[in-house]
C-alpha positions in Angstrom: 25.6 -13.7 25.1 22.6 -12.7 27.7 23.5 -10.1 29.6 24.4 -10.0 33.4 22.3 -9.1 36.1 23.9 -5.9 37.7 25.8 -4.5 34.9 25.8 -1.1 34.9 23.8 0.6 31.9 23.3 3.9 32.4 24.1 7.3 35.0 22.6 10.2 34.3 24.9 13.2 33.7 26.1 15.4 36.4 24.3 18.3 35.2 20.8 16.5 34.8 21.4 15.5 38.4 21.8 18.9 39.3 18.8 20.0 37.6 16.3 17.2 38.7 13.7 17.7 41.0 14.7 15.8 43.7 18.3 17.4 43.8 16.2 20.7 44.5 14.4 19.3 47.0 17.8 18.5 48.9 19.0 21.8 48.5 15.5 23.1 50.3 16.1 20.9 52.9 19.5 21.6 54.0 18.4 25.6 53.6 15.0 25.0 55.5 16.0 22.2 57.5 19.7 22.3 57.9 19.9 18.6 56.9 22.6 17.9 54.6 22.5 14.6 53.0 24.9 13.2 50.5 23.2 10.3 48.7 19.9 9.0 47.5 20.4 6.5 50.2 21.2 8.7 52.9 17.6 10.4 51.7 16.1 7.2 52.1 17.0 6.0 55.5 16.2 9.6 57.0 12.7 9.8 55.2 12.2 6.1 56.8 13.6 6.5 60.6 12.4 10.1 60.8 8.8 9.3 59.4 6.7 12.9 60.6 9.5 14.8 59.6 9.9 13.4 56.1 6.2 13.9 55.8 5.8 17.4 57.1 8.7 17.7 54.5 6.9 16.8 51.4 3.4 18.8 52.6 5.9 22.2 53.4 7.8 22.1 50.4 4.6 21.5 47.8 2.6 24.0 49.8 -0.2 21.8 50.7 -3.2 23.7 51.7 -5.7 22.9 54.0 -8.6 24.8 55.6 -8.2 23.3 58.8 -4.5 22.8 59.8 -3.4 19.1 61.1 -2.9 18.6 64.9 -0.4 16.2 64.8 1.5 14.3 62.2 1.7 10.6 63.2 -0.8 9.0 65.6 0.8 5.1 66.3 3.2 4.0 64.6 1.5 0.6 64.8 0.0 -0.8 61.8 -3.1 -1.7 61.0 -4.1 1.5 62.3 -1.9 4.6 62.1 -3.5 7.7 61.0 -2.0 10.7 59.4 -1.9 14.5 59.9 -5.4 14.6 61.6 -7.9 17.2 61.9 -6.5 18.8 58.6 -9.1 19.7 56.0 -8.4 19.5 52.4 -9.1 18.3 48.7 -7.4 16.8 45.9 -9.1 17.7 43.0 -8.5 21.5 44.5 -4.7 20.9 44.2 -5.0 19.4 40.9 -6.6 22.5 39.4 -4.2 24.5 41.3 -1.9 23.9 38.8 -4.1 25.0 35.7 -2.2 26.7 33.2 -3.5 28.3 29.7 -0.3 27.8 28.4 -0.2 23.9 28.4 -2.8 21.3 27.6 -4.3 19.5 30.6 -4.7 16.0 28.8 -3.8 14.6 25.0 -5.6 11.8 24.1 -5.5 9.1 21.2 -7.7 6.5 20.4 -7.7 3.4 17.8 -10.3 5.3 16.3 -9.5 8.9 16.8 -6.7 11.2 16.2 -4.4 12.9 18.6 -6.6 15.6 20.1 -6.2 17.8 23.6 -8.1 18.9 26.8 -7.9 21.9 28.0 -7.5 23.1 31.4 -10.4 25.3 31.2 -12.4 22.5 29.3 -11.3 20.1 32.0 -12.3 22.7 35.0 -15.8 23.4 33.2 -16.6 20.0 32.5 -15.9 18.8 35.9 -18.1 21.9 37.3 -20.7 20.6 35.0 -20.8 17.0 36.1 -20.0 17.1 40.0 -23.6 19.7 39.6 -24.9 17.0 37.5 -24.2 14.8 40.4 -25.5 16.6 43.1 -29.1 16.9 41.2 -28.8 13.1 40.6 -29.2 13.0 44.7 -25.2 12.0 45.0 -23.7 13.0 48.2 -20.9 13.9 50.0 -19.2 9.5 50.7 -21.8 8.3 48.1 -19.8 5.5 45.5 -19.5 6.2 42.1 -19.0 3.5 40.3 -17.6 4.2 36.4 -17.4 1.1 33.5 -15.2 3.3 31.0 -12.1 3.0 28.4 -9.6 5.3 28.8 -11.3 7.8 27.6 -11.1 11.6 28.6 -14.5 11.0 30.1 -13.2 9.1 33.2 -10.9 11.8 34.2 -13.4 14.5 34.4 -15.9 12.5 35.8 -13.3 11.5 38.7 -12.4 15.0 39.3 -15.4 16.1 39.6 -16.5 12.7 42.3 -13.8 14.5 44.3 -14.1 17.8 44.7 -17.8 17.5 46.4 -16.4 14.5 48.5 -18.2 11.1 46.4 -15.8 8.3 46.3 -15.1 7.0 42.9 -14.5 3.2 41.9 -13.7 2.0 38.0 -13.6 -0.6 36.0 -12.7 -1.1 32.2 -15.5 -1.9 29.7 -13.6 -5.1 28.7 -14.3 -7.0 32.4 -16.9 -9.2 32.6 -20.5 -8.1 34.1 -20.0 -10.9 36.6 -16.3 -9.5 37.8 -17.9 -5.7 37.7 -20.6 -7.0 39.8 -18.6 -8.6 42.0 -16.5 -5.3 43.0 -19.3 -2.6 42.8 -21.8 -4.5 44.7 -19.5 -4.1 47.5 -19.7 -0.9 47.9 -23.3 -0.1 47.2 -23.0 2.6 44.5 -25.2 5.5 44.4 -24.7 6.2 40.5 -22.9 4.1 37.8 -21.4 5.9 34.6 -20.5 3.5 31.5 -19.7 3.5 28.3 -22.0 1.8 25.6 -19.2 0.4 23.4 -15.1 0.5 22.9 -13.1 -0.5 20.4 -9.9 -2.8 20.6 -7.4 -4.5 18.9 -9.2 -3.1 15.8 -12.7 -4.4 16.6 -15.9 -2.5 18.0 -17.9 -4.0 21.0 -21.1 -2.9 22.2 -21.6 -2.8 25.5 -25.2 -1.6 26.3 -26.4 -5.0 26.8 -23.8 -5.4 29.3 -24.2 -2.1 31.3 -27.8 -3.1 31.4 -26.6 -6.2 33.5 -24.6 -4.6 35.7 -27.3 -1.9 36.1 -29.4 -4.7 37.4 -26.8 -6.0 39.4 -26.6 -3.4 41.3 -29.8 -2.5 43.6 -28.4 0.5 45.3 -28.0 2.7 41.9 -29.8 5.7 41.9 -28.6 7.2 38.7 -26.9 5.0 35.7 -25.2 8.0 33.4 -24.0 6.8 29.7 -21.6 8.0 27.7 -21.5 7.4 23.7 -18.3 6.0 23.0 -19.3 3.1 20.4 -16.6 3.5 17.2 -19.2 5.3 14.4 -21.0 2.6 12.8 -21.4 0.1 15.7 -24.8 -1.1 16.5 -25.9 -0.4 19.9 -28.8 0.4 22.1 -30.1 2.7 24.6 -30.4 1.9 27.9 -34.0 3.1 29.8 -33.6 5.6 32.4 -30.0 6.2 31.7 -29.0 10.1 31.6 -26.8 10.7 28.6 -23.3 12.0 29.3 -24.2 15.5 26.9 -27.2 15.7 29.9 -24.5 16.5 32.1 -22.1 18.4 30.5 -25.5 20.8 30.3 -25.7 21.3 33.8 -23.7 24.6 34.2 -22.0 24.5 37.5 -19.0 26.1 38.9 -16.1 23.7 40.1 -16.4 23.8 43.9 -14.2 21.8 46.3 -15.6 20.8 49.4 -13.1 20.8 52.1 -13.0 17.2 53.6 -11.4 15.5 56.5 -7.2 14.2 55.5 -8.2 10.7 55.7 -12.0 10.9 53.5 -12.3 8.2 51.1 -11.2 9.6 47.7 -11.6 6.1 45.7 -11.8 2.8 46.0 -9.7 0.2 44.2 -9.9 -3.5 43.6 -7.3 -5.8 43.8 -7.0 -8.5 41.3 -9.0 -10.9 42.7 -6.7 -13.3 41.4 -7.2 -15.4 45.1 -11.1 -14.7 45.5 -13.2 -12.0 45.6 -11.3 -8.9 44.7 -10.4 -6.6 47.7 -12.3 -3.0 47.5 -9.3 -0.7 49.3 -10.3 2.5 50.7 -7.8 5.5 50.0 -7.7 9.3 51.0 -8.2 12.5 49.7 -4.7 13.4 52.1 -2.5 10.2 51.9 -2.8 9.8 48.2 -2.3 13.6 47.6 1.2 13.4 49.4 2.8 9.8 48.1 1.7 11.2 44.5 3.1 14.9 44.9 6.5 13.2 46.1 6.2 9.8 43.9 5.7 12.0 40.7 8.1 15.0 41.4 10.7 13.2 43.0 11.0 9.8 42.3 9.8 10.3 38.6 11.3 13.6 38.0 8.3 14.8 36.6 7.1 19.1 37.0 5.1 21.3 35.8 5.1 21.2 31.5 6.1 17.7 31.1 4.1 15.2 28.8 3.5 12.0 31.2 2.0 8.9 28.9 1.3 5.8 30.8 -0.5 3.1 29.1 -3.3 1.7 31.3 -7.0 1.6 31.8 -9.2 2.7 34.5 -9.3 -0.3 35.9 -5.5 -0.8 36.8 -4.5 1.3 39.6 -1.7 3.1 37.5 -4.3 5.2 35.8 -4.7 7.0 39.3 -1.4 7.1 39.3 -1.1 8.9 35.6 -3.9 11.2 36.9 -2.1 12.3 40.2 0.5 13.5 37.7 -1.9 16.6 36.8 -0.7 17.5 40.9 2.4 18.5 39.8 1.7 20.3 36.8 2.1 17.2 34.0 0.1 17.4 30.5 -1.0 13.3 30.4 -0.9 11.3 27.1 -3.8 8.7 27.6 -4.2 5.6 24.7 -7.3 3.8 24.3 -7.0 0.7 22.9 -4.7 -2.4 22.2 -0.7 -1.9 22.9 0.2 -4.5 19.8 -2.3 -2.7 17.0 -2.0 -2.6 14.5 1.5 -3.4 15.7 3.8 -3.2 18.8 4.7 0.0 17.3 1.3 1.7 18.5 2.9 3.3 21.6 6.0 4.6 20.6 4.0 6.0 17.9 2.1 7.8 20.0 5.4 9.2 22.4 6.7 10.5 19.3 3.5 12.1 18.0 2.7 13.5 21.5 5.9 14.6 22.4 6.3 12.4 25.8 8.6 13.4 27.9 7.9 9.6 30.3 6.6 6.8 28.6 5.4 4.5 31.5 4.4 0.6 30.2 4.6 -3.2 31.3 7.6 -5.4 31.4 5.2 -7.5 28.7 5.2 -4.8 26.4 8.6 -4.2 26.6 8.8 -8.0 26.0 6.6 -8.0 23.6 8.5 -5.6 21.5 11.5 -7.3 21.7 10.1 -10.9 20.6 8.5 -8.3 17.2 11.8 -7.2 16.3 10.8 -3.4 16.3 13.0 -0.6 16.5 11.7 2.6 18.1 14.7 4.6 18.0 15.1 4.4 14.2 11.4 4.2 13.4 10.4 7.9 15.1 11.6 11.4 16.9 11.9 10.4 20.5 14.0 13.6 21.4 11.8 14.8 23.9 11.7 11.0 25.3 13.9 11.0 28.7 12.3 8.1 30.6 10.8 4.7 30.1 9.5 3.5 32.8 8.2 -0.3 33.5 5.9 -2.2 35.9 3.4 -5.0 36.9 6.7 -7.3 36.9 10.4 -7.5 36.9 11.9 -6.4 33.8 14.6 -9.3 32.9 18.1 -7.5 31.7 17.3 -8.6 28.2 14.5 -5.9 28.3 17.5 -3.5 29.3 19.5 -4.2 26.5 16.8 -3.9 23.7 16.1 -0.7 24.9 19.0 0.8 25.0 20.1 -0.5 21.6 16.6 0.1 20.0 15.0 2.9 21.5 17.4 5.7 22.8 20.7 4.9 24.2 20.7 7.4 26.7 17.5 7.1 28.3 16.2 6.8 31.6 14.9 2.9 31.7 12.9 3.0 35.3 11.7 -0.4 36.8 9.4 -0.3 39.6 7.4 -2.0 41.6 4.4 -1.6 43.8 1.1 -2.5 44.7 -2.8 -1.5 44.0 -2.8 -1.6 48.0 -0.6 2.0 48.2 -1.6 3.1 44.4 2.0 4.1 44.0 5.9 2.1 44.4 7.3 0.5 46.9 10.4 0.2 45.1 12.0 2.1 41.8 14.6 4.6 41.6 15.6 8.7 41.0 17.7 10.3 38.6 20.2 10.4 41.2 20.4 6.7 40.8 22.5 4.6 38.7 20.5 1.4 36.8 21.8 -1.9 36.5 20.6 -4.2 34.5 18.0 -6.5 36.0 17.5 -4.7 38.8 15.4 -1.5 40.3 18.0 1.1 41.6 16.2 1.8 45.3 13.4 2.0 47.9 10.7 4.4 47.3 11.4 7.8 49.8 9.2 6.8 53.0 8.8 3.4 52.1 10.6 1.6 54.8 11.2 -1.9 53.1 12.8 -4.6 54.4 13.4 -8.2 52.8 12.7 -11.1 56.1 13.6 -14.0 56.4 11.4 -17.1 57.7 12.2 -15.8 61.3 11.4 -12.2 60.5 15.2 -10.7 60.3 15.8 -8.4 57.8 18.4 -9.3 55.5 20.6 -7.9 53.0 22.1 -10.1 49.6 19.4 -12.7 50.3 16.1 -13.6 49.1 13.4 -12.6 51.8 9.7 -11.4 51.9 9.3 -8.1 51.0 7.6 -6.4 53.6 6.9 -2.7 55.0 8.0 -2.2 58.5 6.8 1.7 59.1 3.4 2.8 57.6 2.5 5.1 54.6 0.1 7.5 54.2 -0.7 6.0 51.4 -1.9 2.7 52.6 -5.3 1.8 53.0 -7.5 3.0 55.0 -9.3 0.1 55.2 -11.4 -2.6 53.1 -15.1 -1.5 52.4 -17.3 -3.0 54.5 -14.4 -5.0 56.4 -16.0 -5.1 60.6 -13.1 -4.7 62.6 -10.3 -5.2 59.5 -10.5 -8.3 60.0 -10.5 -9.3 56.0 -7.6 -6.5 56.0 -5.3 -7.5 59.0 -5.8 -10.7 57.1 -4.8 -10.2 54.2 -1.2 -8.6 54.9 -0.4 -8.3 58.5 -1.3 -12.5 59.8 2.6 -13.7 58.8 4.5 -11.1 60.8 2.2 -9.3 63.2 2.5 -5.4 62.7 4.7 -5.7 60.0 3.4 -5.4 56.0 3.6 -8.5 54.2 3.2 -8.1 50.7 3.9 -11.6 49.0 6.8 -10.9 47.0 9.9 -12.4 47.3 13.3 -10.0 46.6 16.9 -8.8 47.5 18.1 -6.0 48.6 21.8 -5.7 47.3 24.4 -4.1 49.1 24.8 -1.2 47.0 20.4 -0.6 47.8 19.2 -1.6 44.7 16.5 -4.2 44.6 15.7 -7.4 42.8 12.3 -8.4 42.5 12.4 -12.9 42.5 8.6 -13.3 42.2 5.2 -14.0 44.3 6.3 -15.6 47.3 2.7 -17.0 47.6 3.6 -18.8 43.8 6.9 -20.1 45.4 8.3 -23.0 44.2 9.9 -25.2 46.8 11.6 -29.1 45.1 13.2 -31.1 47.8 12.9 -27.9 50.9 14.5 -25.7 48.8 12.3 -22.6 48.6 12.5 -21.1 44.4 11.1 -17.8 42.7 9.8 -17.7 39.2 11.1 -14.3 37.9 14.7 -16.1 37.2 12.8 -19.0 35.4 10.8 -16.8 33.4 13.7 -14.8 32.4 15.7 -18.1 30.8 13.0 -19.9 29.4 11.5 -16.5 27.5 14.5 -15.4 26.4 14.3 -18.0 23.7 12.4 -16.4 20.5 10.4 -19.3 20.0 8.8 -18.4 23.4 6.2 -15.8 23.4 5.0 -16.5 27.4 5.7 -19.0 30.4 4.4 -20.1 33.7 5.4 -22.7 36.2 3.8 -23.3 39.1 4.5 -26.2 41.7 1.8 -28.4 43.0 1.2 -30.7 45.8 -0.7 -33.9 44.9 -2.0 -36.0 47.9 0.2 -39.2 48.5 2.0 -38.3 44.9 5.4 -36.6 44.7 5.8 -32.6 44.3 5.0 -31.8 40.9 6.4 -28.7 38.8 5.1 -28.1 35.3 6.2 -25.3 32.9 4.0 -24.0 30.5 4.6 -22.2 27.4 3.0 -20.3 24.8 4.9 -20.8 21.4 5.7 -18.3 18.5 3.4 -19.0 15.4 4.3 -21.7 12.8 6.4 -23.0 16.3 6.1 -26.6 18.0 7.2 -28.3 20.9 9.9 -30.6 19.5 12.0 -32.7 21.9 15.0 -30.3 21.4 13.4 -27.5 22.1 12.3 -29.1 25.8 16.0 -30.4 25.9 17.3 -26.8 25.0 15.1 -25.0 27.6 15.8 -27.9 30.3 19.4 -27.6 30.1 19.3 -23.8 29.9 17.3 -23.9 33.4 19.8 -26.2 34.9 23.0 -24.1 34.0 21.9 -20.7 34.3 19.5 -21.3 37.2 19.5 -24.2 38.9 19.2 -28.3 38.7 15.7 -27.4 40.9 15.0 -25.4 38.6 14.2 -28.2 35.6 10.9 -28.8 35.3 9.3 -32.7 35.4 6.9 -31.5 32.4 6.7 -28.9 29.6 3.4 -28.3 27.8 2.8 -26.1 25.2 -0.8 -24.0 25.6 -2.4 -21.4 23.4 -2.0 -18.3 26.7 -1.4 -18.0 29.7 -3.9 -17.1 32.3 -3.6 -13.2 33.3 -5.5 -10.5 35.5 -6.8 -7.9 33.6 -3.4 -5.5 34.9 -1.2 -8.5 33.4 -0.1 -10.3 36.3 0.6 -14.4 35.7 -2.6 -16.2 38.1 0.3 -18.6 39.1 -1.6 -19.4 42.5 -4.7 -19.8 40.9 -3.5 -22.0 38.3 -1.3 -24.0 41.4 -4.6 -24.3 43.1 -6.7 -25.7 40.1 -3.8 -28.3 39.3 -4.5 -29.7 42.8 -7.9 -29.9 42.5 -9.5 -26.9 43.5 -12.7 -25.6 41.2 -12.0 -23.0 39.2 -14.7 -21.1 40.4 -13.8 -21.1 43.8 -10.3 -19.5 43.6 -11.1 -17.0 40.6 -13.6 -15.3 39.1 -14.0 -15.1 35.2 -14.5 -11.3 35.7 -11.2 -11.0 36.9 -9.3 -12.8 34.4 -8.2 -11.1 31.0 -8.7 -14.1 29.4 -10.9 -16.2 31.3 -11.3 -18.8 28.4 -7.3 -20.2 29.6 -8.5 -21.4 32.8 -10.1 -24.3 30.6 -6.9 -26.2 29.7 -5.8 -25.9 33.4 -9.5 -27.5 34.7 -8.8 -30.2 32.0 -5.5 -31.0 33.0 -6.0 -31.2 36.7 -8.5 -34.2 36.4 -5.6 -36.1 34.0 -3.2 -35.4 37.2 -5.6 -36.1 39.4 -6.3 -39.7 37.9 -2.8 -40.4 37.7 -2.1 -39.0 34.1 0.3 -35.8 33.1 -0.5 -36.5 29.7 2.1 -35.6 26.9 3.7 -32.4 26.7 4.4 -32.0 23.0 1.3 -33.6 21.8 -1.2 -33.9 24.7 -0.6 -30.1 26.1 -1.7 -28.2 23.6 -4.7 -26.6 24.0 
């Protein structure tokens, strides 16, 4: 029997809520403050209606430091446009090294082809000095781009901190994009200096990249500097590159770690959205903003302080790395992986938890997925005492995922969905320890985060499917695009459906009881007969079958031709598509979701099309099936596995001349 959405499967303990983090900070706000509030929630809806004094909140009780104090909190309230705590001075990498300790490890890193090995504090704090004076000879400036190609790779994090404290914005990408997606988000921004990698290794096999950096090199005319560090597997074949400076050339530069003191909102990076609807979005973050949501976001709403062992799988090319990074702001030790989740097996990162002693093991609803569908068993397998949180995002985590963890890897841990966006760096929704979980769904709304779900007329609702929208701003939220005249591409983007107001193309619910459901992109919507339908439900049904590895559905309008609705799925090995299966998943979608829910056509196809953080390209797919070039609504760069986008191209001239095709036989691909 599946198991229900909103089934209760875990509280923590009274005393662990007395203990956490977030319970202390309401015990300094009712002594500093003289606010007194009861509940997570009541927490919530002051942190959202009393914006400035939320905020002053978080900087007072992490002892933010600035040279220059702030002159006011808040400027407008209106968004695009609000600005935060100006005229402070300030730095993040200075807060991060505030926390130095010689008693813990700053970083603990594994690779497919390396053993468990640590970073130092004072090796993290020299090496940065070292490269930010490297820098600085190289002719980089105070908001020069530096644009980095690397793996996840202890490399990326000094080099970052060091961008930061002498004020040079830092942009990344992982070794495994294409040249032509790299090229299409650096060029953007005109980088002074790009630092790659020559080579990774994944999924057991070594790539040499120096060819490729060499492209990118030349794809960029702005570079002044192109920096490369040796991280080809021993063995590989690879070449130099001419001109580059080699990493080692750096690291021999012998400079004390300085931190410049730079304006609250200073660009501190730049990230890229997916690009999964055209050319990927550069968003502009600051040094101030990011350095508050992270302080609260990891302390509060993760639980996380000083000592704790933080291991998030990701790359530097997926906005959650900042996020793991930011962690080192309150004191964390991360756990860093390079290489493939599933090898040799799906065991890889609970492997690693054990071995490293994690106390917060942050992955993908996938992975989680992905385990389930391999049959592993964590819990038995390896020592995950110190394990007290798993935490999940990039998309909702069906209840099934729930269940297997709790039965398979540790019965009374902390399972934390979340979700979020590139666009803040951080959650928009996900929970506290103060919170209960229920099955299915993610327990709250991130402190400070005022969101709402809206319906078509832009009335929040409650126990209904709406947009998910922001209705106060963050300081957290983008600064602007790069090179975006007037914000135009940015006012685009997420404020032209409900002026002033956040739009961020997700459909949930917000439950009575103030937990969340995520239902899907509502840009992906599905909508038979005026009926408006998200995916997540779907996906959930038809991949809880085990001869289901993956799924998407998509719906697509075909000129003078009726609304069409394919599914797609990707099969288990030594699996087909045989008439019973379609009939098992068609009636499964009609009684546990909905008649409109039953889809005209099932193919079976080798993948399905992802961005390179995981996310289905349902809207890129929908717009290929009616007849859109694949090159104009995504680029291969931006694509995970841009060899899927094939089938799709194929397809779409069969429905285009009038011909589905089968989808047992004819939709393999």
């Amino acid at each position: 029997m599946r198991p229900r959405i909103g089934t209760l499967v875990w509280d923590a303990p009274a005393e662990a809520k007395r203990n956490s983090t977030l319970a202390g900070y309401l015990r300094w706000l009712e002594e500093s403050r003289g606010l007194r509030l009861s509940s997570y929630h009541d927490l919530w809806d002051w942190s959202v209606s009393f914006l400035e004094d939320f905020w002053v909140s978080i900087w007072d009780y992490f002892g933010v430091s600035a040279r220059k104090p702030y002159t006011r909190v808040l400027s407008t309230h209106e968004m695009p446009g609000a600005k935060w705590f100006e005229g402070a001075e300030l730095n993040y990498a200075e807060h991060v090294f505030r926390m130095a300790s010689a008693d813990r490890p700053a970083m603990l890193f594994r690779s497919e082809t390396e053993p468990l090995r640590e970073l130092s504090w004072a090796e993290l704090r020299d090496k940065a000095g070292s490269v930010a004076a490297a820098l600085k000879a190289m002719g980089v400036r105070r908001g020069d781009r530096v644009a980095a190609v690397l793996p996840t790779i202890p490399e990326a994090v000094i080099a970052f901190l060091a961008c930061a404290s002498v004020g040079a914005i830092w942009s990344s990408c992982s070794p495994e994009s294409g040249v032509a997606g790299v090229v299409d988000r650096f060029r953007q921004i005109e980088p002074a200096a790009l630092i790659a990698a020559d080579g990774y290794q994944y999924n057991g096999k070594s790539f040499d990249k120096t060819a490729a950096v060499a492209e990118i090199r030349d794809g960029l005319p702005t570079l002044r500097a192109t920096v490369l560090v040796r991280n080809a597997p021993s063995g590989a074949a690879t070449g130099g590159i001419s001109a580059a400076t080699p990493w080692e050339e750096l690291l021999g530069s012998r400079g004390e770690l300085t931190f410049d003191a730079l304006a609250f909102d200073h660009p501190l990076w730049v990230l890229f959205t997916s690009g999964s609807t055209g050319l990927p979005k550069p968003v502009v973050h600051g040094h101030g903003g990011i350095l508050l949501e992270m302080l609260k976001a990891n302390s509060l709403e993760l639980n996380l302080r000083a000592g704790d062992r933080f291991f998030w799988h990701t790359t530097p090319g997926w906005s959650m790395w900042n996020f793991l990074v930011s962690s080192l702001l309150v004191g964390t030790t991360i756990v860093t992986y390079d290489g493939s989740p599933g090898y040799p097996d799906q065991d890889v990162l609970w492997s690693l938890a054990a071995q490293s002693g994690a106390n917060c093991l942050g992955t993908s609803a996938g992975h989680i997925e992905a385990c389930m569908k391999a049959g592993i068993e964590p819990g038995k397998a390896h020592d995950l005492a110190a394990l007290s949180c798993v935490a999940s995002t990039g998309s909702a985590l069906p209840p099934e995922g729930f269940e297997w963890v709790y039965q398979h890897v540790k019965e009374d841990v902390w399972l934390l969905n979340g979700g979020g966006g590139t666009e803040t760096c951080s959650a928009f929704v996900g929970g506290a320890v103060l919170l209960p979980v229920y099955a299915g769904e993610i327990p709250g709304r991130a402190l400070g985060a005022k969101v709402e779900a809206f319906d078509e007329e832009g009335r929040s609702v409650v126990d209904e499917v709406g947009e998910l929208v922001i209705t106060e701003p963050m300081p957290s939220m983008p600064l602007c695009f790069w090179d975006d005249p007037g914000d135009k591409r940015y006012t685009e983007s997420y404020y032209s459906r409900y002026p002033g107001v956040w739009r961020h193309g997700d459909w949930i619910k917000i439950t009575t009881r103030g937990s969340v459901v995520l239902c899907g992109r509502s840009d992906a919507t599905l909508n038979r007969g005026g009926v408006t339908m998200g995916t997540a439900e779907i996906y959930r049904v038809v991949e809880s079958f085990p001869e289901v590895l993956d799924s998407l559905i998509v719906g697509v309008e075909l000129a003078a031709r009726p609304y069409f609705m394919p599914l797609f799925v990707v099969l288990r090995a030594g699996e087909s598509l045989t008439s019973e299966l379609e009939q098992k998943i068609r009636t499964a979608l009609r009684e546990l979701v909905s008649p409109r829910c039953v889809p005209d056509r099932i193919y079976a196809i080798r993948e399905v099309p992802r961005t390179l953080n995981g996310k289905k390209l349902e809207v890129p797919v929908k717009q290929v099936l009616a007849g859109v070039p694949a090159g104009d609504v995504v680029s291969d760069g931006s694509i995970a596995n841009p060899r899927s986008m094939a089938y799709f191209a194929g397809l779409a001239g069969r429905l285009l001349s009038g011909s589905p095709g089968a989808g047992a036989d004819g939709g393999t691909s």
